[in-house]
C-alpha positions as CSV (number, residue, x, y, z in Angstrom):
1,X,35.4,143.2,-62.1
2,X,36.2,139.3,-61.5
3,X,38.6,140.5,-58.8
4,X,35.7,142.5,-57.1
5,X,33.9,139.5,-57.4
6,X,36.0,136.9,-55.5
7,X,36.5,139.7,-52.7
8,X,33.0,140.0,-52.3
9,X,32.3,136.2,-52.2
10,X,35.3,135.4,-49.7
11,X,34.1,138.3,-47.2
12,X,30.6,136.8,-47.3
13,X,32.1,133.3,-46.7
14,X,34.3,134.2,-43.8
15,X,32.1,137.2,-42.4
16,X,31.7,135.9,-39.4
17,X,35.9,135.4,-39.1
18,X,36.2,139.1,-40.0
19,X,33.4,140.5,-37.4
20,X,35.3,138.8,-34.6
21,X,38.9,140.3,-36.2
22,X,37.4,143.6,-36.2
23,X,35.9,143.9,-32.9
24,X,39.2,142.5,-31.4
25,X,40.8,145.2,-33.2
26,X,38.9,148.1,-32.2
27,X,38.1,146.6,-28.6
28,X,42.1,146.0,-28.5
29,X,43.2,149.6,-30.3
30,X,40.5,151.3,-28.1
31,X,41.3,150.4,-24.9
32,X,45.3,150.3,-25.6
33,X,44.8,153.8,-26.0
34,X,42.9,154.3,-22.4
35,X,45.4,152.2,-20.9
36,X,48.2,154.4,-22.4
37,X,47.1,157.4,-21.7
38,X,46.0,156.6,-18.0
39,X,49.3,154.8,-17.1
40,X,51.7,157.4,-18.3
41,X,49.4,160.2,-16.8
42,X,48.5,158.7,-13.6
43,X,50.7,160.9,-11.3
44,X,48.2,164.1,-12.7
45,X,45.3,162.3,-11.6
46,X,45.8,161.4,-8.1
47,X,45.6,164.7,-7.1
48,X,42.2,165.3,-8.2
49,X,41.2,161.8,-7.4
50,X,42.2,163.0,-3.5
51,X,40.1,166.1,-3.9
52,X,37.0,164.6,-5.7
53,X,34.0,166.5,-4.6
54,X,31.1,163.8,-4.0
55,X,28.0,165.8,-4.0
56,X,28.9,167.0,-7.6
57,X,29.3,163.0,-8.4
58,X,25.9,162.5,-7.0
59,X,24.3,165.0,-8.9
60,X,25.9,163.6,-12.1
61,X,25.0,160.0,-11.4
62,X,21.3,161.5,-10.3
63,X,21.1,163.3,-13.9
64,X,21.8,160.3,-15.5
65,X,19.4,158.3,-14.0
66,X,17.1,161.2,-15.2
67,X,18.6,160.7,-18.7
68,X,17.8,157.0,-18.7
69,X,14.4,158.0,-17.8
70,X,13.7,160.4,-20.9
71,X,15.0,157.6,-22.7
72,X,12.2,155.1,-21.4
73,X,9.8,157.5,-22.3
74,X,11.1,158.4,-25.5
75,X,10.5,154.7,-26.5
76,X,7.0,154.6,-25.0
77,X,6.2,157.7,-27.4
78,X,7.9,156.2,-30.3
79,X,6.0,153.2,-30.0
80,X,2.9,155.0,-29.3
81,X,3.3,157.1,-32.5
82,X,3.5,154.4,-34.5
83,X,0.1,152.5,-33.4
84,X,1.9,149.6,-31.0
85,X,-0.4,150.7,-28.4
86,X,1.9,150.1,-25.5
87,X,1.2,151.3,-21.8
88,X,3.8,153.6,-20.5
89,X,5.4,151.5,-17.1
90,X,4.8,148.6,-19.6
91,X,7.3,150.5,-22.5
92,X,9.7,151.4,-20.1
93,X,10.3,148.2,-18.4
94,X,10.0,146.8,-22.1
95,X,13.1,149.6,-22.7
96,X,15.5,149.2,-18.9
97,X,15.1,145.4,-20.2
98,X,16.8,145.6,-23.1
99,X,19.0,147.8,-22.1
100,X,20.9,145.2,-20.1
101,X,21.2,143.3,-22.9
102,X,23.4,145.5,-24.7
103,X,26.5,144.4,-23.1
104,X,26.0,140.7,-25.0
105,X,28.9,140.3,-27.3
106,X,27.0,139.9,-30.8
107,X,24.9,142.3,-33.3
108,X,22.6,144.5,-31.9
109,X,21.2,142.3,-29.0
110,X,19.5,145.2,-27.3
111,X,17.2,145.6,-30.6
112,X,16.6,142.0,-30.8
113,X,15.6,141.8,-27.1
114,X,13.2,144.7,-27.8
115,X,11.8,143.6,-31.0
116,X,10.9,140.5,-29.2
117,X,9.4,141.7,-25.9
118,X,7.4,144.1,-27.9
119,X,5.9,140.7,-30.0
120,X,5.1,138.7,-26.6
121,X,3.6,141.6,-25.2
122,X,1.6,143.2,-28.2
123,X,1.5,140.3,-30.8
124,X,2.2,143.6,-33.5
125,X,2.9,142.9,-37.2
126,X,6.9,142.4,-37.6
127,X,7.2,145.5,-39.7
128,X,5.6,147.6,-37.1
129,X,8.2,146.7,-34.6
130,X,10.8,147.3,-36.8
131,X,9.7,150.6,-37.9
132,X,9.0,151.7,-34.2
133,X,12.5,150.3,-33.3
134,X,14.2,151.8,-36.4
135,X,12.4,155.2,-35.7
136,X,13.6,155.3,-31.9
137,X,17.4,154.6,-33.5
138,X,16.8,157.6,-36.4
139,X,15.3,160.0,-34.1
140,X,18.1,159.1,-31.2
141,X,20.9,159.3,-33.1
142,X,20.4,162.4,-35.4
143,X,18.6,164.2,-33.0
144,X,22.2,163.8,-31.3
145,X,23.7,164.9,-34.4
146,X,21.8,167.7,-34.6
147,X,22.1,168.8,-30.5
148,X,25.9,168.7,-31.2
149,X,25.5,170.6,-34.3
150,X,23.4,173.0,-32.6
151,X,25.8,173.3,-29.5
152,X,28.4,173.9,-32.3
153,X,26.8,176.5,-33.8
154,X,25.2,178.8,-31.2
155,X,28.8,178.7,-29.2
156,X,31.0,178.8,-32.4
157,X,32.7,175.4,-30.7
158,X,36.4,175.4,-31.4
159,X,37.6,171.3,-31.1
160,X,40.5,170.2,-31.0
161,X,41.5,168.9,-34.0
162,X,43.7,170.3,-37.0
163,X,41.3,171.7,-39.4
164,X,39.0,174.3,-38.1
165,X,35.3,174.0,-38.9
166,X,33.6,176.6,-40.6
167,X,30.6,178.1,-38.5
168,X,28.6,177.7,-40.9
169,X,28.5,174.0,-41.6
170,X,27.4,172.9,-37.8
171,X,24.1,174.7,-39.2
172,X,24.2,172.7,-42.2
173,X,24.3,169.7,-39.9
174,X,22.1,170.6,-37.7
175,X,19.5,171.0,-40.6
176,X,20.9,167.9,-42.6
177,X,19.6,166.0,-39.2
178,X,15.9,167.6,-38.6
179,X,15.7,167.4,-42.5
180,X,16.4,163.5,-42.7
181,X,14.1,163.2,-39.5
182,X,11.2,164.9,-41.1
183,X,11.4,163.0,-44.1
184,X,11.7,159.8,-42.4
185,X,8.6,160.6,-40.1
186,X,6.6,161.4,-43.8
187,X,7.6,158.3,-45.1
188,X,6.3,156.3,-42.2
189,X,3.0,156.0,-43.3
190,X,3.7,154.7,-46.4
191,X,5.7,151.9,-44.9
192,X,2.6,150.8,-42.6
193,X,0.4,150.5,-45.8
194,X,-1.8,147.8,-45.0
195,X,-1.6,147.7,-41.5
196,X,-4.6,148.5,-39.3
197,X,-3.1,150.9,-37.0
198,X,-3.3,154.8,-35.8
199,X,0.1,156.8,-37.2
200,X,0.6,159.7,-35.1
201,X,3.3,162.0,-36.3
202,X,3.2,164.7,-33.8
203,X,4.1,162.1,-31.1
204,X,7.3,161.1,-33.1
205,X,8.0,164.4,-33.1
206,X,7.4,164.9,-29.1
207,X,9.5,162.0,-29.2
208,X,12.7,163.6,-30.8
209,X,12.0,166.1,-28.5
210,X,12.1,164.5,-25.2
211,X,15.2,162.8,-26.8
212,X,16.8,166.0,-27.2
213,X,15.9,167.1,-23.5
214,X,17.8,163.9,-22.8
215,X,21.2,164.7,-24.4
216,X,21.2,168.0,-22.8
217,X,20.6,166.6,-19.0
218,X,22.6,163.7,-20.0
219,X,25.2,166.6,-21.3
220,X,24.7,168.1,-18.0
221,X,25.1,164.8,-16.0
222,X,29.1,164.6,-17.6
223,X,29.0,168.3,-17.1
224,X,28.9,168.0,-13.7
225,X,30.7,164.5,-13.1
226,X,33.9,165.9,-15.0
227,X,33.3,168.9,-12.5
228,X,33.6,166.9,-9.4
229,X,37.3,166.2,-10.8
230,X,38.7,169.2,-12.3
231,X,38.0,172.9,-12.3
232,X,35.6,173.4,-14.9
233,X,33.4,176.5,-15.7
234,X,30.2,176.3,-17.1
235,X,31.4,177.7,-20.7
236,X,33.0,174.2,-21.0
237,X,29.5,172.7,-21.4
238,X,28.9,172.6,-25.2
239,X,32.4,171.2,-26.0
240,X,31.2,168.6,-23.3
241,X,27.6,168.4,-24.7
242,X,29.5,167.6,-28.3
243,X,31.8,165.1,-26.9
244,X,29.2,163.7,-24.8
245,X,27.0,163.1,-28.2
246,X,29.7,162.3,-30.8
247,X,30.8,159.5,-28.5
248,X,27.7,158.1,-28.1
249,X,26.6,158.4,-31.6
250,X,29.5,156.3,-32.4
251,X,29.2,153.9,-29.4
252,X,25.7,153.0,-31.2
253,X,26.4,152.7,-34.9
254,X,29.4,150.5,-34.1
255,X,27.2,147.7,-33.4
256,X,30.0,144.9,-33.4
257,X,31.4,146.4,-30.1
258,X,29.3,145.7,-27.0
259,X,28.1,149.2,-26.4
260,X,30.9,151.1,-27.8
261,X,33.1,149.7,-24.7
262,X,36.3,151.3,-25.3
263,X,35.7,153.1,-28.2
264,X,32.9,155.5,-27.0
265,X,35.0,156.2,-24.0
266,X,38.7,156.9,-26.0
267,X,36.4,159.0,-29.0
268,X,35.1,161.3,-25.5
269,X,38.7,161.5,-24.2
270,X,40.2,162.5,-27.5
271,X,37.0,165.0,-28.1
272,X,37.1,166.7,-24.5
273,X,40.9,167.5,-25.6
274,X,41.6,171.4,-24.4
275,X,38.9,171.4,-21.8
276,X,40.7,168.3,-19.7
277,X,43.9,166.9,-19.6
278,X,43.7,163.6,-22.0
279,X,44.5,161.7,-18.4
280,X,41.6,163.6,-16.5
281,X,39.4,163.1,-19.9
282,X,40.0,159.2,-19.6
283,X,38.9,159.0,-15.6
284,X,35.9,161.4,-16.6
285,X,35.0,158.5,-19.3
286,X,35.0,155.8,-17.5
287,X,33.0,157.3,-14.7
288,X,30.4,158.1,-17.1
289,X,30.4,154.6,-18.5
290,X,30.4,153.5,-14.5
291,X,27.1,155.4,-13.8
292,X,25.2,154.5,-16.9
293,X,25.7,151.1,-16.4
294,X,24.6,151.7,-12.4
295,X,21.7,154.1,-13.9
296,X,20.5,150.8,-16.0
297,X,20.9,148.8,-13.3
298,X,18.8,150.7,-10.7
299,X,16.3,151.1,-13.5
300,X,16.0,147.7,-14.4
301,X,15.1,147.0,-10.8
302,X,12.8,149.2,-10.4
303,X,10.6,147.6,-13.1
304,X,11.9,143.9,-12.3
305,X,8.2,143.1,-11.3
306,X,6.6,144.4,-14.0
307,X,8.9,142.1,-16.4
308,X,8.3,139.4,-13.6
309,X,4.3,140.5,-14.4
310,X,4.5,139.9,-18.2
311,X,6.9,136.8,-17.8
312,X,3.6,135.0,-16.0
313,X,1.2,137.1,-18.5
314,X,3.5,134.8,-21.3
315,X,3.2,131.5,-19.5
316,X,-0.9,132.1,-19.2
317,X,-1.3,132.2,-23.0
318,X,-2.6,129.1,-25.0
């Protein structure tokens, strides 16, 4: 027990130390392995690379720009349900805003940047931004869960790994997810005890649902950029739609790494294993990670003057 003790007190002291050690070595481990692959595979890439069919490209990067817009309005309903009383151009430049902040080296920046845009615009309660920040981050990342359980389940989804899943656990985790989600959308209320707002659980719930319609036409928009490279058939889409998910899931719980750089990208390589070559699964990756970050930045320019709006709002106040 005294030995548990002075491990727990020297982490705490050098914390800081041993976040930048770990997100070296997971930024280092991550991206060794998309180097690796890509280098010693190269000569089965060029190829396709020569033979890359552009409109299917564009009709990926147009999906997710689609994609990024669910997610803006996810947020506006999020917030809604839980009283913040947020317009909806206002929410989703509040959203594409914070989005770009994501790629700041440090914890969680994009939540941070949200929590406080929300405060300068709305002047909210602390916990109320909190909840409506944690709820978008419960309802985004197990209703992701639960879509690749789902996909699992309805197509009996055979990965690539060693030990085969049974088909009866993706419904379990499926059901685990929506479970969790419904409780957590119950226990809201209690948490805003006190507060003078107007709860609104059905729009939390229109909310996980316009996040799920954004999984699948983000699912759709690496569907069809993975297309423009290699032969696919559309009976590869729910191993891509669970690839496309897991990664992502993972690319936001691992806050330390700036957006899951690296390691959303190599978990989607490994997970599309079977349906691309790992080579062809690495290209396919990074193009996704290219038009995301081209989706946010189109995004965030469309609703530049509204920020630039409630930048001046901010200077106005006493």
């Amino acid at each position: 027990m005294i030995y548990f003790k002075k491990i727990v007190t020297w982490v705490s002291k050098n914390r800081p130390v041993l976040e930048k050690i770990i997100t070296i070595g997971v930024l280092f481990l991550s991206l060794s392995f998309l180097i690796l692959v890509l280098s010693k595979g190269w000569y089965e890439v060029v190829p396709y690379l020569k033979q890359i069919n552009f409109l299917l490209l564009l009709a990926g990067l147009c999906s997710t720009f689609v994609a990024l817009l669910l997610g803006g309005l996810m947020w506006w309903l999020v917030q809604k349900g839980v009283g913040l009383g947020l317009g909806l151009y206002e929410s989703i430049a509040i959203q594409f805003t914070s989005d770009i902040s994501k790629y700041i080296p440090g914890y969680a920046w994009q939540y941070m940047s949200k929590a406080y845009l929300v405060n300068r615009r709305n002047k909210a309660p602390a916990r109320q931004i909190g909840i409506a920040i944690v709820s978008e981050f419960i309802l985004l990342t197990l209703g992701g869960a639960g879509f690749a359980g789902l996909l699992g389940w309805i197509y009996k989804l055979d990965l690539p790994i060693k030990w085969q899943i049974p088909h009866w656990l993706w419904l379990v985790i499926t059901g685990s997810c929506l479970l969790v989600i419904l409780l957590w959308i119950i226990w809201v209320p209690r948490l805003l005890v006190g507060q003078r707002i107007s709860y609104d659980g059905k729009t939390l719930w229109l909310a996980m649902i316009v996040g799920l319609i954004g999984w699948l036409i983000f699912s759709l928009a690496v569907w069809l950029i993975a297309r423009s490279l290699f032969p696919l058939r559309w009976d590869g889409f729910p191993q891509v739609g669970f690839a496309l998910a897991l990664s992502g899931i993972i690319g936001i719980v691992v806050i330390f790494v700036p957006n899951g750089i690296g390691v959303r990208e190599a978990t989607m390589t490994l997970l599309l294993q079977g349906l691309l070559p790992l080579p062809i699964g690495v290209v396919v990756s990074i193009l996704v990670r290219l038009s995301v970050i081209l989706g946010e930045l189109v995004c965030f320019m469309l609703v530049f003057r509204k920020v630039k709006q409630m930048q001046a709002y901010w200077q106005l106040e006493p």
